[in-house]
KERO-571970 format. One record per residue (C-alpha): x, y, z. Coordinates in steps of 0.05 Angstrom, whole numbers, padded with zeros to 5 digits. Layout:
<zafis>
{{X,Y,Z}}
...
</zafis>
This chain:
<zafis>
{{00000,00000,00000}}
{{00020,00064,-00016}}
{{00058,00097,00053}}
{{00080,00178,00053}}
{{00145,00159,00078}}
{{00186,00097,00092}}
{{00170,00056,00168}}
{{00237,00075,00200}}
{{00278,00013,00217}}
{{00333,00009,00268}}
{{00377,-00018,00324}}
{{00393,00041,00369}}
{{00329,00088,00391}}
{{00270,00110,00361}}
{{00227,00156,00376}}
{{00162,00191,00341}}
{{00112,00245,00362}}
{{00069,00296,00334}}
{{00119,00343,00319}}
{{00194,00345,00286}}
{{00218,00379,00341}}
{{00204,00346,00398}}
{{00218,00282,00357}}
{{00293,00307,00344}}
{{00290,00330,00428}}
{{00272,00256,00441}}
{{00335,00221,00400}}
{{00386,00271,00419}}
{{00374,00251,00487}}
{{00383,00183,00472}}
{{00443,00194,00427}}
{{00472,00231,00496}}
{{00470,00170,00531}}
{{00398,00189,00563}}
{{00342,00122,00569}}
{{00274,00125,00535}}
{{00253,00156,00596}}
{{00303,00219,00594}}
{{00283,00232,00524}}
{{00210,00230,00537}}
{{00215,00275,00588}}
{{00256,00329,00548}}
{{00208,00314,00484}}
{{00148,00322,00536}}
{{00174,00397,00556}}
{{00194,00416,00483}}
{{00122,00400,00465}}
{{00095,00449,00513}}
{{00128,00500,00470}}
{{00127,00480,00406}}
{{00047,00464,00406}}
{{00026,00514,00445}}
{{-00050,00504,00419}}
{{-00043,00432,00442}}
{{-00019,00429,00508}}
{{00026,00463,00558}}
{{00048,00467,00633}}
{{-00019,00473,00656}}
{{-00054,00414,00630}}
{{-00050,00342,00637}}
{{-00009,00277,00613}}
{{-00026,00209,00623}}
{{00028,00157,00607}}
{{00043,00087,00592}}
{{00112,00071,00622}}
{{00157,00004,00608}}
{{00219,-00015,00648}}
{{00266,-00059,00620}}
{{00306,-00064,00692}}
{{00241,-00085,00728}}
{{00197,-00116,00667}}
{{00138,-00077,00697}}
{{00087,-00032,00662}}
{{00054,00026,00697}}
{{00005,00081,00687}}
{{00032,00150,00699}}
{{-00030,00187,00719}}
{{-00016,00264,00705}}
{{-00095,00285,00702}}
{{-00102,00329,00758}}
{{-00166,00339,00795}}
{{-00219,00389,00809}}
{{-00204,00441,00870}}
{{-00236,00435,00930}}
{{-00283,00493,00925}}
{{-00300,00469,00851}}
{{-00375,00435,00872}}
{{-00441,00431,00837}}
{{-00487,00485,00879}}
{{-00421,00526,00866}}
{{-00431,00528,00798}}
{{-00505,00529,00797}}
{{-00494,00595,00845}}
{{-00471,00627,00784}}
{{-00526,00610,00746}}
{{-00489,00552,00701}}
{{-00517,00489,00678}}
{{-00447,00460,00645}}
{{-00383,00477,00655}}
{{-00355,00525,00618}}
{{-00298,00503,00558}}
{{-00258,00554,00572}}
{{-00234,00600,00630}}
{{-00211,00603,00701}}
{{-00274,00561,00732}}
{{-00257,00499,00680}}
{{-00190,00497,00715}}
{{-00163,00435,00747}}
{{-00099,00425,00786}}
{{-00044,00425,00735}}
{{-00011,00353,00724}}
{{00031,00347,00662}}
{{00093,00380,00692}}
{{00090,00335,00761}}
{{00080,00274,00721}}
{{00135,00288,00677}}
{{00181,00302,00736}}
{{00156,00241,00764}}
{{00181,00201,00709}}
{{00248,00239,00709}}
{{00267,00227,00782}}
{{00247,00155,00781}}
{{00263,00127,00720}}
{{00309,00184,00681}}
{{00379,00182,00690}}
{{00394,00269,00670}}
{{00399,00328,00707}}
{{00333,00366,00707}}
{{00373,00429,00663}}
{{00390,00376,00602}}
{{00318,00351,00604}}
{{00287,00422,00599}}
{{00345,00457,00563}}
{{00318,00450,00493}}
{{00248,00478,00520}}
{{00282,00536,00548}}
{{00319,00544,00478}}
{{00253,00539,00439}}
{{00222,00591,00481}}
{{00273,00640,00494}}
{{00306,00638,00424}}
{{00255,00625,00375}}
{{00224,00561,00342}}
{{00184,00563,00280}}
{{00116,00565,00292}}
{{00067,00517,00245}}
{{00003,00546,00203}}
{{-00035,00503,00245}}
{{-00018,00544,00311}}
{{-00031,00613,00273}}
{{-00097,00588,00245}}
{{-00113,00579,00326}}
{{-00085,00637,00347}}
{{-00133,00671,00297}}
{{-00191,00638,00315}}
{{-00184,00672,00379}}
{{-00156,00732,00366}}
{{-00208,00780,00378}}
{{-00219,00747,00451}}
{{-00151,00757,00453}}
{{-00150,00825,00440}}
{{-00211,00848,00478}}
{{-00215,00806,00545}}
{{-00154,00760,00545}}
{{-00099,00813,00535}}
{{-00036,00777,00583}}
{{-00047,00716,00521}}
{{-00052,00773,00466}}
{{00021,00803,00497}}
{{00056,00743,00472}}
{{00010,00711,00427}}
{{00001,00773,00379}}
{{00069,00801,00384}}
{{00070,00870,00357}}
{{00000,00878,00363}}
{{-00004,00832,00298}}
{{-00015,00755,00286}}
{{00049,00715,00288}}
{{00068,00688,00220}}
{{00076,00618,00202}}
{{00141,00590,00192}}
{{00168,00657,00226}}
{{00209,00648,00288}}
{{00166,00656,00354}}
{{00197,00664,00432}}
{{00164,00658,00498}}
{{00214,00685,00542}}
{{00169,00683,00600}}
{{00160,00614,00594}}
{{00241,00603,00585}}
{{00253,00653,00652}}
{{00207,00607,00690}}
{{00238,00542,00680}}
{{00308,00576,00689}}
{{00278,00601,00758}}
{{00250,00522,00767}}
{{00321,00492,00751}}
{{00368,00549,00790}}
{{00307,00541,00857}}
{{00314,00469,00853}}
{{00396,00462,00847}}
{{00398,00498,00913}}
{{00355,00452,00944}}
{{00428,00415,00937}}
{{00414,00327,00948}}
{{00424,00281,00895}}
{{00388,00284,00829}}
{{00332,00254,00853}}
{{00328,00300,00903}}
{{00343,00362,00861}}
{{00285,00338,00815}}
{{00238,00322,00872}}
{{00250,00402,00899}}
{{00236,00427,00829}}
{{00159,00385,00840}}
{{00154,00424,00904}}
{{00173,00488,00869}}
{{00119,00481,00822}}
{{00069,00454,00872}}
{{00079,00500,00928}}
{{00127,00551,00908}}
{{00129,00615,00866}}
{{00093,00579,00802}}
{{00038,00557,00852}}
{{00031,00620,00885}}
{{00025,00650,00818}}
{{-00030,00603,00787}}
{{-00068,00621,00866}}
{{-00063,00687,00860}}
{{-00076,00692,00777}}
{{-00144,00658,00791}}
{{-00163,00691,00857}}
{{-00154,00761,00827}}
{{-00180,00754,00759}}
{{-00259,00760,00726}}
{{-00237,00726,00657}}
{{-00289,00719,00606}}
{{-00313,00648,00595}}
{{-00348,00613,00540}}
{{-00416,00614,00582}}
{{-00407,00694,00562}}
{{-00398,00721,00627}}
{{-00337,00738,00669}}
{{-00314,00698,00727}}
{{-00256,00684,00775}}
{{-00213,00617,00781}}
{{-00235,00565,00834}}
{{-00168,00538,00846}}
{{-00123,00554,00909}}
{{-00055,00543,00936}}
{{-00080,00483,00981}}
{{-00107,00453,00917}}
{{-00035,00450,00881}}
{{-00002,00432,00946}}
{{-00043,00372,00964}}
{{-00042,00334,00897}}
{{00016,00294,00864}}
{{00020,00254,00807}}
{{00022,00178,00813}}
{{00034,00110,00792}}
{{-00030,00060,00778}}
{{-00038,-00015,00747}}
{{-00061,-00007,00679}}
{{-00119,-00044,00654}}
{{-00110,-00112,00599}}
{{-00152,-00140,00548}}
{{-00132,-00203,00517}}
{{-00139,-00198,00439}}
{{-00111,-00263,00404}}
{{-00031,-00265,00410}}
{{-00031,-00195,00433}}
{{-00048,-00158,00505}}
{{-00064,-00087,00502}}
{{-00059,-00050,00564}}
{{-00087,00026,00577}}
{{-00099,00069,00638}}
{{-00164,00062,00680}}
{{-00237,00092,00675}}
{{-00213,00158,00703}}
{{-00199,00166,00622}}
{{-00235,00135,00570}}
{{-00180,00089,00567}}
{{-00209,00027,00571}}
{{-00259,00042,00513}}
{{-00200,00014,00461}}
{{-00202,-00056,00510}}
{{-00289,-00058,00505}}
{{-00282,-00041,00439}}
{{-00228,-00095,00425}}
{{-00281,-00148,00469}}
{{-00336,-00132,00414}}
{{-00300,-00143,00351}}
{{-00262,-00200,00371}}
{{-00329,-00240,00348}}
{{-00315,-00218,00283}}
{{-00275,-00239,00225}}
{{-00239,-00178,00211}}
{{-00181,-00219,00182}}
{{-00231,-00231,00118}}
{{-00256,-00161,00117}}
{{-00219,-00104,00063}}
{{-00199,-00057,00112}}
{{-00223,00000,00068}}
{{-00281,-00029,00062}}
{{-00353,-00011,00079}}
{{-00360,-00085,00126}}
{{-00297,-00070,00164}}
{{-00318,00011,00180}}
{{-00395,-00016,00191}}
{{-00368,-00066,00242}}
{{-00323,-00026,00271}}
{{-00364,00037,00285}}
{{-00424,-00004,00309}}
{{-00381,-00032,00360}}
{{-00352,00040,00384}}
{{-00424,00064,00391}}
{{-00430,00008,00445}}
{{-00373,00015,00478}}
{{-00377,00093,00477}}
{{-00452,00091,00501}}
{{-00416,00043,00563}}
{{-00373,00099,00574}}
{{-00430,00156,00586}}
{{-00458,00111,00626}}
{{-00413,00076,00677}}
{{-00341,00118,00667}}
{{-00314,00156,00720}}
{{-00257,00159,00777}}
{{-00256,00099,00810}}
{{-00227,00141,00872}}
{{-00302,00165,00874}}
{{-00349,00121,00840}}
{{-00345,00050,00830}}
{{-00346,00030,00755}}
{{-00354,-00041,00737}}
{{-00300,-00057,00693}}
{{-00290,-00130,00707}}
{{-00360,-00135,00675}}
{{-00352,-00084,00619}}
{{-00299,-00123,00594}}
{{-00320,-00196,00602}}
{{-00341,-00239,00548}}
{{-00412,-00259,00574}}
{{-00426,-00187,00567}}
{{-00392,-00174,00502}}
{{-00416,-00232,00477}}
{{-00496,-00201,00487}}
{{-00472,-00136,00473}}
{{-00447,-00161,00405}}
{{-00513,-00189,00376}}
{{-00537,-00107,00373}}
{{-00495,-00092,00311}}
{{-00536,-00102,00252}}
{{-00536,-00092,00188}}
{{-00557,-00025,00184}}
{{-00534,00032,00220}}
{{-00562,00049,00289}}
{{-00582,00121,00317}}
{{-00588,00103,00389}}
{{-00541,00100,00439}}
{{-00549,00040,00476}}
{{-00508,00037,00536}}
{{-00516,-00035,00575}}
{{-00546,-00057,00629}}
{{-00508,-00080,00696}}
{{-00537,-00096,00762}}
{{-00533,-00043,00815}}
{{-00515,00005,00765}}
{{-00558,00054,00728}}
{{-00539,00070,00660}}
{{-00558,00136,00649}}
{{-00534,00173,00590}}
{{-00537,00252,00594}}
{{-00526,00290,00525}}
{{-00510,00371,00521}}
{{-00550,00413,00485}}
{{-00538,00447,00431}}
{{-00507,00518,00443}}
{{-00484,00573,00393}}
{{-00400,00576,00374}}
{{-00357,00609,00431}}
{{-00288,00630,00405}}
{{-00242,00586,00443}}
{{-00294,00528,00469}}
{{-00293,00454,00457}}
{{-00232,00420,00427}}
{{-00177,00460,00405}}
{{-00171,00442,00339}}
{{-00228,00390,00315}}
{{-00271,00442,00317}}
{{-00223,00489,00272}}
{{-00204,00438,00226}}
{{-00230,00369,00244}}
{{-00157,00345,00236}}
{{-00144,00334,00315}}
{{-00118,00359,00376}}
{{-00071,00357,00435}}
{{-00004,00313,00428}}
{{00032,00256,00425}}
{{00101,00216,00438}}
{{00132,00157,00444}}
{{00211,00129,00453}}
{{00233,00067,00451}}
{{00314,00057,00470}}
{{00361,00003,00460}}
{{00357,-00028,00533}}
{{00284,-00038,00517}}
{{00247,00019,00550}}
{{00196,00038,00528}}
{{00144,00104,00533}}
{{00074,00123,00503}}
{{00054,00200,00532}}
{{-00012,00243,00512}}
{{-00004,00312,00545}}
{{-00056,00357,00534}}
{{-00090,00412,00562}}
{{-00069,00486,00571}}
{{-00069,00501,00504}}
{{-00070,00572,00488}}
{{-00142,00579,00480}}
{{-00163,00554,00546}}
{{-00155,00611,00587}}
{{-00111,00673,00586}}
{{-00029,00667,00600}}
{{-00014,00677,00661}}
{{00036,00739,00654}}
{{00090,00723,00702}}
{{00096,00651,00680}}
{{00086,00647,00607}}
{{00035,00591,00606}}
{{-00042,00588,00614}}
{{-00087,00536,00659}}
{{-00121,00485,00630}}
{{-00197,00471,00615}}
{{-00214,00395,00633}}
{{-00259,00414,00687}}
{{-00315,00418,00625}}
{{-00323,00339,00624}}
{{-00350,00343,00688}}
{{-00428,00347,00687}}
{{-00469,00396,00732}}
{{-00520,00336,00757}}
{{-00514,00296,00814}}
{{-00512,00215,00816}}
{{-00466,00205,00757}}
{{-00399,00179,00749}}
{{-00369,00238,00710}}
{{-00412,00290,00773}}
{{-00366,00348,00792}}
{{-00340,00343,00861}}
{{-00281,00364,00888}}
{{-00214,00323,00883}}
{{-00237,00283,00831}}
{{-00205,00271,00761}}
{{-00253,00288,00710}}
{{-00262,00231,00659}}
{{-00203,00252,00607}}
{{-00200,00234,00530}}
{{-00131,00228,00536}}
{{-00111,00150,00529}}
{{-00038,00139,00513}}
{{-00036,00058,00492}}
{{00009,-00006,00499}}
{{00010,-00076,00474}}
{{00052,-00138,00485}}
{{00059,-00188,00429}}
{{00055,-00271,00446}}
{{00078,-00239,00521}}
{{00143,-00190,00499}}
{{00131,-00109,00503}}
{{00118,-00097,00434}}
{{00091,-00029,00417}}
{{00077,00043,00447}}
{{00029,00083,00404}}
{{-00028,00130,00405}}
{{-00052,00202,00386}}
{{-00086,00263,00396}}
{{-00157,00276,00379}}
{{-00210,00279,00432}}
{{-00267,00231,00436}}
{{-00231,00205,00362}}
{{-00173,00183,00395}}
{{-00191,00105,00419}}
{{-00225,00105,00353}}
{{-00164,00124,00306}}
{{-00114,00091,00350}}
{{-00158,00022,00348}}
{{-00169,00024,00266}}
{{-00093,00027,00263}}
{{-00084,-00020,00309}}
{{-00127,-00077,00272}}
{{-00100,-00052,00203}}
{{-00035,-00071,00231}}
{{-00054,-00137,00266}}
{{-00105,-00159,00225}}
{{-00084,-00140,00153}}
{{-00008,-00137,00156}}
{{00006,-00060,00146}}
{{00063,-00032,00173}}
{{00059,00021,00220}}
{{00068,00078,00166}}
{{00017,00046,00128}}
{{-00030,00034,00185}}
{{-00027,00106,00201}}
{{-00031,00135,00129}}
{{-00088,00097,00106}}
{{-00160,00129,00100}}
{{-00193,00141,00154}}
{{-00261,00152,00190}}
{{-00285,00175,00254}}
{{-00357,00165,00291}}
{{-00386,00226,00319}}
{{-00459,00188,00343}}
{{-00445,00191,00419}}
{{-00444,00251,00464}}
{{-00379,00289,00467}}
{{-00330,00300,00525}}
{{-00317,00372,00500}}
{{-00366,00436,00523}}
{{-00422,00435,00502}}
{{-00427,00354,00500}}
{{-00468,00355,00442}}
{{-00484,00288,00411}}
{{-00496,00271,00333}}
{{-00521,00201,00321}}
{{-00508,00168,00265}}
{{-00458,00224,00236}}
{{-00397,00188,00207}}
{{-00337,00233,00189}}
{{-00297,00197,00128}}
{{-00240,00219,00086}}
{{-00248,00224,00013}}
{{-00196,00187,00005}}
{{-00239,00120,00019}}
{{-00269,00085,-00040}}
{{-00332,00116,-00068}}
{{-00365,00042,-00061}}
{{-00353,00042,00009}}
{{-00376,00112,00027}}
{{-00428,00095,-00017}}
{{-00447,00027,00018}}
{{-00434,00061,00087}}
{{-00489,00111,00062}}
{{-00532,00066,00044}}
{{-00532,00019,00105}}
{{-00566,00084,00145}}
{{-00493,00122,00163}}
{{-00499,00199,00161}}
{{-00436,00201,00123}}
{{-00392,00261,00125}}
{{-00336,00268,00065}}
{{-00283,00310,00093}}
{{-00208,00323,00067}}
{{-00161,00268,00041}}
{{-00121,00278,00100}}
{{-00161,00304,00165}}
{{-00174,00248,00209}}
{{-00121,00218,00265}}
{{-00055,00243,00285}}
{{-00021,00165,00297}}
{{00041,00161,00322}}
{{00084,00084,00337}}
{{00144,00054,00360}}
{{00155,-00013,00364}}
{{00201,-00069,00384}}
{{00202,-00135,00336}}
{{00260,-00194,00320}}
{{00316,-00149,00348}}
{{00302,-00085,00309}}
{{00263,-00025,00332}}
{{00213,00012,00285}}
{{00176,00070,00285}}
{{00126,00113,00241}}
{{00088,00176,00256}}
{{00031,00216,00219}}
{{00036,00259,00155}}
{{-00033,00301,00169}}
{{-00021,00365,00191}}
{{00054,00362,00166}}
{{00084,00364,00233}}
{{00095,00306,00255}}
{{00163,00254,00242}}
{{00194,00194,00272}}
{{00269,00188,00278}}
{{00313,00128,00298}}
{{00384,00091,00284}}
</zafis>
């Protein structure tokens, strides 16, 4: 099949993410003498700068996390949680029914940069100034910024300009839109992670220790003291139209840390895929994977209309399963054992028809109700929802993943604090996040706002062993499409032999039928977003079996990236959509 690029091959380290940049970060660690886990970590940073519209210090990262000294995966659990004063009757004081997409009240505790440190002082093997040197260069000296960043930062520029004016100060330098391709500095951002790294050295210790100061820096010290104070002294118009003040405090940074977890498996032939828990929609790829495996995909064309019919009629099951029973299991109790069992699957399976269904079905488990709430619709707000599906339809937030020669291995999807979630923070360089907007405003259900709990996250970095060995890290941005696009390239690969280039660069399509996690959790059943790339016969069948089928642009669905470890060679492929990102390797 026809690939964009070659599926890199090699011996040494590969690495591949959604941009070149933080791709090159990743293998110059490694070419340093830095693990998988030291070039992760430095890729992870360089992200936060390079993609400003997809994530940055004040968001979230989950990750997937192999180690080849203790042959042990774990689930890095960066997905901070609401504040303590963040509670339904406060919201409903203000007169809100949902949370707002953007703004200081959608604001959780910030968790990418603790979870990244994490990673660095228990598994990295640098000094905290290599890891974030190459972020501090990108910000303070200039990186090219892509189209797709400008196209954001226009989207929002009139917010920008008349409410948000600390983001407008260095996202419209000059008073003008940035240009594409143009070099484009943060130096805020670059004096605060100098200020991180000098704070933290004279902490003195080990480099554990050093790192473990520069945690408590960010937690407690000046950066948290400036996220407090930001929040507590600032009316920042919102997408619900109105001004309003931050709900997060000092005590909220200070009490939360990231964390290690067991990930969750599903057993799918020769393979085991393993993904973080119900806290994200995680384990949607592993229902998902429970439903088809009564299928012969093997015999199916996997541009065909059978193999997308099959395969979206088993995401609107498992999706409708994740309305209805996802949540933090810290809070709620979520029956996964049963969600992924076969006696369950088995019953669930014999829903998908022929024909395309417009309901959304969730399924029924004793001593749980399986209520499914859907948003209404609400007109566009300049900043709200996704940060770029709803510009472009081609994806959002980012990801990475490394793979060295001792057999490490990391899959990472930070997110969150993109540019258009709320205004920068002057003194720091970097805005809050917006997750807080998957919570709902209605008592009883698993994704309820209260405080200290993790809001139920798209983000769902993935993992899979092959006939018992750690085989691949992969995953991607894209919202509620990312256990969709991530799964299609999964069974491409397993099922129909395509590499991992191939996998990733073949036509795609995307389900849109349940409600989404994104403000204003709209739902649109039946709606089936294909690229036009797919054979007129099957969009035509697809059509014709009841789909509300969507054409959209050759290239505009999933943003795949893959490493992968096989027969003593390493390989690794990432997405050409967007033209950003690359995989590298020797």
């Amino acid at each position: 099949m026809f690939t964009t690029r070659p599926e890199l091959l090699g011996t040494f380290g590969v690495a591949a993410s959604t941009h070149w940049l933080a791709s090159a970060t990743a293998m110059a660690v490694l070419e340093e003498g830095g693990n998988a886990f030291d070039a992760a970590v430095a890729a992870g940073f360089a992200l936060q700068v390079v993609e400003p519209h997809l994530n940055g210090p004040g968001g979230d990262m989950p990750a997937l996390i192999w180690s080849a000294d203790e042959e042990r995966l774990r689930v890095v659990c960066g997905q901070g949680p609401a504040p303590a004063a963040a509670t339904i009757d406060a919201f409903r004081a203000l007169g809100l029914d949902i949370v707002p997409g953007t703004g200081l009240l959608a604001t959780c505790v910030p968790g990418a940069v603790d979870a990244w440190l994490l990673i660095a002082r228990d598994y990295g093997t640098m000094e905290l100034a290599r890891l974030l040197r190459p972020a501090i260069e990108f910000a303070g000296g200039g990186y090219p910024l892509v189209g797709h960043a400008v196209a954001t930062i226009a989207s929002v520029e009139t917010l920008f300009r008349e409410e948000w004016t600390t983001s407008a100060a260095i996202y419209l330098p000059g008073g003008r839109l940035p240009e594409a391709g143009k070099l484009f500095r943060n130096p805020a951002l670059a004096r605060t992670w100098t200020r991180l790294i000098e704070e933290a050295e004279a902490a003195g210790g080990s480099r554990e220790d050093r790192i473990e100061a520069a945690r408590r820096i960010f937690q407690q010290g000046f950066i948290a003291e400036a996220i407090a104070g930001f929040a507590a002294g600032n009316e920042v118009m919102d997408s619900s139209g109105r001004r309003h003040r931050g709900l997060i405090g000092g005590d909220d940074m200070a009490n939360w840390r990231a964390g290690y977890e067991e990930p969750l498996t599903y057993d799918y032939g020769r393979y085991r895929v393993a993904k973080a828990g119900p806290w994200s929609q995680a384990p949607v790829f592993l229902q998902q994977l429970a439903l088809l495996k009564g299928f012969d995909l093997d015999g199916m064309d996997p541009l065909g209309a059978g193999f997308a019919h099959i395969v979206v009629e088993c995401a609107k099951l498992a999706f409708a399963d994740r309305e209805a029973f996802y949540g933090d299991p810290d809070h709620v109790d979520v029956p996964m054992e049963r969600l992924l069992s076969d006696g369950y699957n088995d019953a669930r399976r014999q829903l998908v028809g022929a024909d395309a269904s417009r309901e959304i079905r969730p399924g029924a488990v004793e001593g749980f109700s399986s209520t499914v709430r859907v948003g209404e619709r609400r007109g566009p707000v300049l900043g709200a929802g996704e940060p770029t599906m709803a510009l472009t339809g081609a994806g959002d937030t980012c990801h990475l993943d490394v793979i060295d020669s001792w057999g490490n291995m990391v899959s990472a999807t930070p997110s969150g604090g993109w540019l258009q979630s709320s205004p920068v923070i002057p003194s720091l360089g970097f805005c809050l996040g917006s997750r807080m907007q998957m919570f709902w405003l209605e008592e009883g259900l698993p994704g309820s706002l209260a405080p200290g709990k993790r809001p139920r996250t798209t983000l769902s970095p993935s993992f899979a062993f092959r006939d018992g060995e750690p085989w691949m890290a992969f995953g991607t941005p894209g919202g509620d499409g990312q256990d969709q696009w991530s799964l299609i390239f999964f069974l491409r690969h397993v099922h129909h032999g395509m590499n991992l280039q191939a996998a990733i660069d073949a036509p795609t399509f995307q389900s849109h039928h349940f409600p989404s996690s994104f403000y204003p959790r709209q739902a649109d059943p039946g709606r089936l977003a294909v690229e036009e790339r797919l054979p007129p016969e099957t969009v035509a069948e697809l059509a014709g079996r009841g789909h509300d089928v969507e054409v959209i642009g050759p290239w505009s669905i999933g943003r795949i990236s893959a490493c992968a470890r096989e027969e003593g060679l390493l390989k690794a492929a990432a997405n050409p959509r967007l033209m950003q990102g690359y995989a590298a390797g020797r």
